[in-house]
C-alpha positions as CSV (number, residue, x, y, z in Angstrom):
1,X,-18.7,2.3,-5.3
2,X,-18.1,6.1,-3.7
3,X,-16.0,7.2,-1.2
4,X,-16.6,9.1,1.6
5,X,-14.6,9.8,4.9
6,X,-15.4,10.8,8.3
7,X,-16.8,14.0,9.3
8,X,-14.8,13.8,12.9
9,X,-11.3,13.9,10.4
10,X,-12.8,17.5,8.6
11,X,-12.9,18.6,11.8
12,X,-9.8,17.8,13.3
13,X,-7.8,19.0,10.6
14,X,-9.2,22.5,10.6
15,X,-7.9,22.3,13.8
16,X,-4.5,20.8,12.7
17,X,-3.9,23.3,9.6
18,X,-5.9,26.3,11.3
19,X,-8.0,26.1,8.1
20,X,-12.3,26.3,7.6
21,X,-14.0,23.3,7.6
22,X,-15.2,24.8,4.3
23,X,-11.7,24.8,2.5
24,X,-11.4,21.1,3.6
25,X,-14.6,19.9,2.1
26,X,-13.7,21.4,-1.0
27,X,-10.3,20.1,-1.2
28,X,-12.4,16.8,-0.5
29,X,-14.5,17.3,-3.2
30,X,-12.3,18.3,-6.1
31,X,-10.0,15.3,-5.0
32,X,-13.7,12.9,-5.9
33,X,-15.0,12.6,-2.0
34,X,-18.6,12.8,-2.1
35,X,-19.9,11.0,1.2
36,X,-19.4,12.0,4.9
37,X,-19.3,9.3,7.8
38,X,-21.3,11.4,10.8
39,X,-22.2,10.8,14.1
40,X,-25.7,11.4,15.1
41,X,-24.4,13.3,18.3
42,X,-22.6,15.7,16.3
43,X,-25.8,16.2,14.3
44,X,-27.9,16.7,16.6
45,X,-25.7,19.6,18.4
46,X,-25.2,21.8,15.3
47,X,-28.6,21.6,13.5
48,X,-27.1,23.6,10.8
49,X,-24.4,21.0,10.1
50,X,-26.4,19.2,7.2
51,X,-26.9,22.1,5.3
52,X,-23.4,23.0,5.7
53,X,-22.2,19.7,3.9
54,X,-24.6,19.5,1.8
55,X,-23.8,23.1,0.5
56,X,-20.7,21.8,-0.4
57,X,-22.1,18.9,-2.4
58,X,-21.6,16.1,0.3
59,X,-24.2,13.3,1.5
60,X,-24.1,11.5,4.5
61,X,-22.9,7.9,3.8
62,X,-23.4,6.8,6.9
63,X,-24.6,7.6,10.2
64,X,-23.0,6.4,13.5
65,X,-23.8,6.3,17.3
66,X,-22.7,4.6,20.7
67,X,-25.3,3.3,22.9
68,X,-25.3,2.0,26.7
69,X,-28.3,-1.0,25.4
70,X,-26.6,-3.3,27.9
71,X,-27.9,-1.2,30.9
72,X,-30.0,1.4,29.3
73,X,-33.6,1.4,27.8
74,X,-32.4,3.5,24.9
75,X,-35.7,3.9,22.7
76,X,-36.1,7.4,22.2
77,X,-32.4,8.0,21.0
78,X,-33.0,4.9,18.7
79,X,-35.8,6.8,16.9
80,X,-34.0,9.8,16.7
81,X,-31.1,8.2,14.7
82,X,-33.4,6.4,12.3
83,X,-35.2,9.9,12.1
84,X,-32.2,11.8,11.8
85,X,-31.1,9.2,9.0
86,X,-34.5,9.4,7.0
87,X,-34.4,13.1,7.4
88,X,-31.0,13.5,5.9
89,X,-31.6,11.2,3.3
90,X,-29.0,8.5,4.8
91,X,-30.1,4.8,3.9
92,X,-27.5,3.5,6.7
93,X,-26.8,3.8,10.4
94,X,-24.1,2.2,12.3
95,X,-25.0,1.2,16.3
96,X,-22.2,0.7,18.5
97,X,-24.7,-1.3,21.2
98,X,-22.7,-1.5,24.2
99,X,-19.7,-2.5,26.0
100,X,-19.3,-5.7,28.5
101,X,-18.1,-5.3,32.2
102,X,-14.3,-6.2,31.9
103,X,-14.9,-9.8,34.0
104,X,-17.7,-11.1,31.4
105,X,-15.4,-9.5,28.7
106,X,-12.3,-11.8,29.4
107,X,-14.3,-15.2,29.2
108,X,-16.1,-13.7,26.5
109,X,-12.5,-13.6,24.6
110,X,-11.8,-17.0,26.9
111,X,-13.5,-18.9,25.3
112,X,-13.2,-16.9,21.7
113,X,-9.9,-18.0,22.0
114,X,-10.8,-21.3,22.2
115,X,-12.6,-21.6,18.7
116,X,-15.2,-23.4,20.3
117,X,-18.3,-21.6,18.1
118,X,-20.8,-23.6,20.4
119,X,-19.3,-22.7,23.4
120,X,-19.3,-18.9,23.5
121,X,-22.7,-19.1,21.7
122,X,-24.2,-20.4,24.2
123,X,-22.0,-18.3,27.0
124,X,-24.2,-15.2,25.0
125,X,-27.0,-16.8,24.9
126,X,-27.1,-16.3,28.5
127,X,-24.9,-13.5,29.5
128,X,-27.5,-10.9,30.5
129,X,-25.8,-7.9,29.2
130,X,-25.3,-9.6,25.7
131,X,-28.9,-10.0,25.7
132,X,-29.7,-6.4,26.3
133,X,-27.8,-5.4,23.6
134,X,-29.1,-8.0,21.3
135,X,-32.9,-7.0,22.2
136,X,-31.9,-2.9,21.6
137,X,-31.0,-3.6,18.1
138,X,-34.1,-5.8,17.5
139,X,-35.8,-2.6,18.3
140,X,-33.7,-0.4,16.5
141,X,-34.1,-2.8,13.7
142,X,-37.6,-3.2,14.0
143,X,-38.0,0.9,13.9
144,X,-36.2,1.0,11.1
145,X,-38.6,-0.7,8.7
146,X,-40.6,2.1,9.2
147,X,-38.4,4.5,7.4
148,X,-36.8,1.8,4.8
149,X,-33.1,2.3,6.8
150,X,-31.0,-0.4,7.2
151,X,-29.4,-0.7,10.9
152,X,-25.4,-2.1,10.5
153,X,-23.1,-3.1,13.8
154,X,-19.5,-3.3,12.9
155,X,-16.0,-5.2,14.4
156,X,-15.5,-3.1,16.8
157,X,-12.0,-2.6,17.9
158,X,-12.3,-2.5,21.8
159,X,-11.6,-5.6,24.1
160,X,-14.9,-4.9,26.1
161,X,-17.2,-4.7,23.1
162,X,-19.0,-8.2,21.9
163,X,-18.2,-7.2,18.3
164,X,-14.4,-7.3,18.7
165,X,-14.3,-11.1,17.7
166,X,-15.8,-12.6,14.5
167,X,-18.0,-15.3,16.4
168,X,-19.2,-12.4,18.3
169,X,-20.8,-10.6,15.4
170,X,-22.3,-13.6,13.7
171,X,-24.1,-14.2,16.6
172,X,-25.2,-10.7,16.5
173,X,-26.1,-11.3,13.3
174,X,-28.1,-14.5,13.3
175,X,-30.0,-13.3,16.2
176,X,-31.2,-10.3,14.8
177,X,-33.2,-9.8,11.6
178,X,-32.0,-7.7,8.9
179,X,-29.6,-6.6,10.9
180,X,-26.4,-5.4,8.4
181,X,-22.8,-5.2,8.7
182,X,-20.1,-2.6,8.4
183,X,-17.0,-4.5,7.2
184,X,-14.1,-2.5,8.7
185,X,-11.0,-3.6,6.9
186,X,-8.7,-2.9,10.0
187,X,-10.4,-3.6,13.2
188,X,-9.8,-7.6,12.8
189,X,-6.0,-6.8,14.0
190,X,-7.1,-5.3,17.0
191,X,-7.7,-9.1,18.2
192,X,-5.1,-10.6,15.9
193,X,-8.0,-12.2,13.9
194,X,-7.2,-13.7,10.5
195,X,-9.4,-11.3,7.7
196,X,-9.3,-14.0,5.5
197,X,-11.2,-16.2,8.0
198,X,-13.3,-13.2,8.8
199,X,-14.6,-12.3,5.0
200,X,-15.3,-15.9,4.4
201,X,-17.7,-15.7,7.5
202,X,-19.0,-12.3,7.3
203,X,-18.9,-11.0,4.1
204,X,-22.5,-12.3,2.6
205,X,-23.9,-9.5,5.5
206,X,-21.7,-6.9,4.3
207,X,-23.8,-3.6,3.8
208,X,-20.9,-1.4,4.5
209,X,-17.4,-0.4,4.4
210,X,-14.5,0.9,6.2
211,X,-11.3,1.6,4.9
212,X,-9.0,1.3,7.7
213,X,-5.0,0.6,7.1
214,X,-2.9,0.0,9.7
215,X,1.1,-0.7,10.2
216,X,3.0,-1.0,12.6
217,X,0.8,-2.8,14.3
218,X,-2.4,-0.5,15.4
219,X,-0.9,2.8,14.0
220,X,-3.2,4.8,11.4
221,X,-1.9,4.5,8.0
222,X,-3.7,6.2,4.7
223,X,-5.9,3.6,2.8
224,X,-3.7,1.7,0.8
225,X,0.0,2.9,2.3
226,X,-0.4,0.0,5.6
227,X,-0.7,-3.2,6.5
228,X,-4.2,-4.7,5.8
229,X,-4.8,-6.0,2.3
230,X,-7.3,-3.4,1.3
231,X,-6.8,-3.5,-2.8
232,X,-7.3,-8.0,-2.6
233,X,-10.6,-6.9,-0.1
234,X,-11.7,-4.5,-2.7
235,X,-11.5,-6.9,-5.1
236,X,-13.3,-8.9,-3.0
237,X,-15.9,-6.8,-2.9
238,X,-16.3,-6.5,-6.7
239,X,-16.5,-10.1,-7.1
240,X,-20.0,-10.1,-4.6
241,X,-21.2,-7.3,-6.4
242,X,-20.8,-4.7,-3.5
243,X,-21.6,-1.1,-4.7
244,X,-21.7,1.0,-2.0
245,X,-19.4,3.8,0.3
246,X,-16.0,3.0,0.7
247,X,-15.5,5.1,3.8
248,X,-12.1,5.9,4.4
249,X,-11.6,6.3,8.3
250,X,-7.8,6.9,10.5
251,X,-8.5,8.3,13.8
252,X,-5.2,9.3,15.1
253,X,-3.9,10.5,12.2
254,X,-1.5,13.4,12.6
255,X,-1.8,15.1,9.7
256,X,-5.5,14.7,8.9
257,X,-5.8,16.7,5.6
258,X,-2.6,14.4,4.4
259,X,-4.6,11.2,5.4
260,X,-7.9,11.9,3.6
261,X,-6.5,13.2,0.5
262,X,-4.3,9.8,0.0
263,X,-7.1,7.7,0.8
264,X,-8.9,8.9,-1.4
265,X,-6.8,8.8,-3.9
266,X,-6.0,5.4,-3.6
267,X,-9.8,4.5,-3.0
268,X,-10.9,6.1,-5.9
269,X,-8.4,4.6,-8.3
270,X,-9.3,1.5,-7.1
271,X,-12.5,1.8,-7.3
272,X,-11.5,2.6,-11.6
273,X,-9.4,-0.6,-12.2
């Protein structure tokens, strides 16, 4: 396993400690960061971006975008991410497909709630904007094959998306093949879901990884210092023979620069054990 951390975090603590971007990736570097978590916007806008970080030794672990699939035909900015991603020599990209109006999101969660697997199954099966976003990763998914990149969704900590509950990205899951999944450690507390009860469900799709620690409730926390019981998951991970990015992500965090350098301290010693 490597670890990597998000791009968006480099940037805002340049911002934070009025230092390059540069001095931060190196600082990264020596510390044993070798992957960056980008998103294709960001990409896309400074073209020189890649060979900026990859100057500095970095590859991307992972590439990430949000998409309006529920409402939007969104084919030509699906090719460009798997482009981007084969261009850049990424093997993964993360979708964020959609979000749900806030009336079909709260009996989505209804019946969630209810533990009723059959039941909000077949409430997706037939909400139309579920649908949409189900048949935009199929394409996604089916462009991909072309370039040999794997397309991953995630749990994604917002009440209106569909991948905020574990039910919800099974389904996602089983409907869609090859589709992958990005296991972020923290975004089951964002619904008070049991991780345990999540990883026994989810994990044999795992493809990727977040490090996100919380306390305090939702509050960002460096890997390791927080909450969520990220050195059991990461032995967890061991035992299935996962050997991929560890990406360590805390948006929020005020002190940035602090953040990544002690999650990736953590991360990389427990990666060692």
């Amino acid at each position: 396993m490597r670890v990597s951390v998000f791009y968006d975090h480099i940037r805002e603590a340049s911002r934070q400690k009025e230092k390059p971007e540069e001095e931060i990736l190196r600082e990264l570097y020596q510390a044993g960061v070798r992957g960056l978590e980008i998103r294709l916007w960001d990409l896309l806008e400074d073209q020189d971006l890649y060979e900026k970080i990859s100057r500095e030794g970095f590859l991307i672990s992972c590439i990430y975008e949000f998409y309006q699939m529920e409402k939007l035909d969104e084919t030509e900015k699906m090719k460009e991410h798997i482009n981007t991603a084969a261009r850049t020599g990424c093997g993964r990209i993360l979708a964020v497909p959609g979000f749900l109006d806030r009336n079909v999101a709260e009996e989505f969660h209804r019946l969630a709630d209810t533990g009723d697997k059959k039941a909000l199954y077949s409430y997706m099966n037939e909400e139309q904007g579920i649908q949409s976003m189900c048949q935009g990763l199929a394409r996604l998914s089916d462009y991909r094959k072309k370039k040999e990149i794997k397309v991953t969704v995630e749990d994604f900590d917002d009440y209106t998306s569909p991948l905020s509950r574990t039910y919800g990205i099974s389904w996602f899951l089983e409907q869609v093949p090859d589709l992958g999944f990005t296991f972020d450690m923290g975004n089951f507390a964002y619904m008070q879901e049991d991780i345990w009860e999540a990883w026994e469900k989810l994990s044999p799709y795992i493809t990727h990884v977040h490090c996100k620690d919380r306390c305090r409730g939702l509050e960002p926390a460096p890997a390791g210092t927080g909450d969520i019981p990220m050195k059991a998951l990461a032995e967890k991970l061991k035992e299935i023979g996962y050997e991929g990015w560890l990406a360590a992500e805390h948006f929020g965090a005020p002190d940035q620069e602090a953040f990544m350098l002690g999650s990736a301290g953590f991360l990389i010693k427990t990666i060692r054990e």
